[in-house]
C-alpha positions as CSV (number, residue, x, y, z in Angstrom):
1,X,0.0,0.0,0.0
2,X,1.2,3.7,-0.9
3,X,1.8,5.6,2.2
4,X,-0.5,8.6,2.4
5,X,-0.1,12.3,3.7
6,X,-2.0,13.3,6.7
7,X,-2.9,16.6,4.9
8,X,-4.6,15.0,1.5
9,X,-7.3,13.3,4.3
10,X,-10.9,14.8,3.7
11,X,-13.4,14.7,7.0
12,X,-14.7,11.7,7.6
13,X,-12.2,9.9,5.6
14,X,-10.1,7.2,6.7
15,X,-6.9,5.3,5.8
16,X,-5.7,2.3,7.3
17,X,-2.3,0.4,7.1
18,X,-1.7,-3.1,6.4
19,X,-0.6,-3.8,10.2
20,X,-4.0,-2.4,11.4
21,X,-3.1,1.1,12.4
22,X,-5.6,4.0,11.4
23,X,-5.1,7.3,10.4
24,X,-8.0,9.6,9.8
25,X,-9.8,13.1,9.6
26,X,-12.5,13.6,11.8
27,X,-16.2,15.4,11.1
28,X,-14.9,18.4,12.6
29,X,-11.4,18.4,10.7
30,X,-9.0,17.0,13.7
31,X,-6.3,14.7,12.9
32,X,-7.2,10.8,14.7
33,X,-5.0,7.8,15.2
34,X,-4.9,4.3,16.5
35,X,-1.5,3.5,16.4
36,X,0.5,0.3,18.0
37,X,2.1,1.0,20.8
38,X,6.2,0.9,20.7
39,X,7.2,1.0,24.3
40,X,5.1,-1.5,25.8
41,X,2.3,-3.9,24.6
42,X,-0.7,-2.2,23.3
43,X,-2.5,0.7,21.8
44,X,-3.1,4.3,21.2
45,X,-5.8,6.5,20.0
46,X,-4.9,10.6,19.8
47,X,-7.1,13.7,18.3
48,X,-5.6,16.5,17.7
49,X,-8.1,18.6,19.7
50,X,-8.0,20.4,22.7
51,X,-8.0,19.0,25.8
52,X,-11.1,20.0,28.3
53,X,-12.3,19.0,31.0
54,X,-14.0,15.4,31.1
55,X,-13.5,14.7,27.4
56,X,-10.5,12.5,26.7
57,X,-8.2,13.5,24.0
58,X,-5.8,10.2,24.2
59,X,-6.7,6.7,25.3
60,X,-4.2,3.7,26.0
61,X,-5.5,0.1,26.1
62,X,-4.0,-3.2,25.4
63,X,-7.9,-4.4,23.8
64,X,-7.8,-4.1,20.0
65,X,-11.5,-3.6,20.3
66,X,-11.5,-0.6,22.5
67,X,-9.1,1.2,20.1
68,X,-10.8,0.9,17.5
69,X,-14.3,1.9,19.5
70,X,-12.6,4.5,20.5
71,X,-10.9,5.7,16.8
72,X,-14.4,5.7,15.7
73,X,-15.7,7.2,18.9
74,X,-13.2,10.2,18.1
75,X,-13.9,10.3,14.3
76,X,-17.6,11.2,15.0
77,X,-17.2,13.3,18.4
78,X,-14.8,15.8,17.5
């Protein structure tokens, strides 16, 4: 698969990897990912929103499903 630019990414579209990870651009135009963790066993989902108070921007879990509940979780919420 081609690798593909962060900045070509359209809301609501989203590109995955062959090794699973995600990359995509939210409804409201933030940057999401579910990457594989490097350090330790497990996953990570980011948005590139602002923090507030009671809404998570980052979530680490070891479950491949929660990741990706939460990836899609982002994708729609922010």
């Amino acid at each position: 698969m081609a690798e593909f630019n962060a900045a070509d990414l359209r809301p609501g579209q989203v590109e995955s990897k062959d090794n699973g990870e995600r990359l995509g651009r939210s409804a409201g135009g933030h940057l999401v990912q579910l990457r594989r963790r490097i350090s330790e066993p497990g996953f990570v989902v980011t948005v590139d929103a602002e923090a507030s108070a009671g809404v998570p921007t980052e979530l680490l879990t070891q479950e491949w499903a929660a990741a990706n509940a939460e990836f899609d979780r982002f994708m729609h919420d922010f």
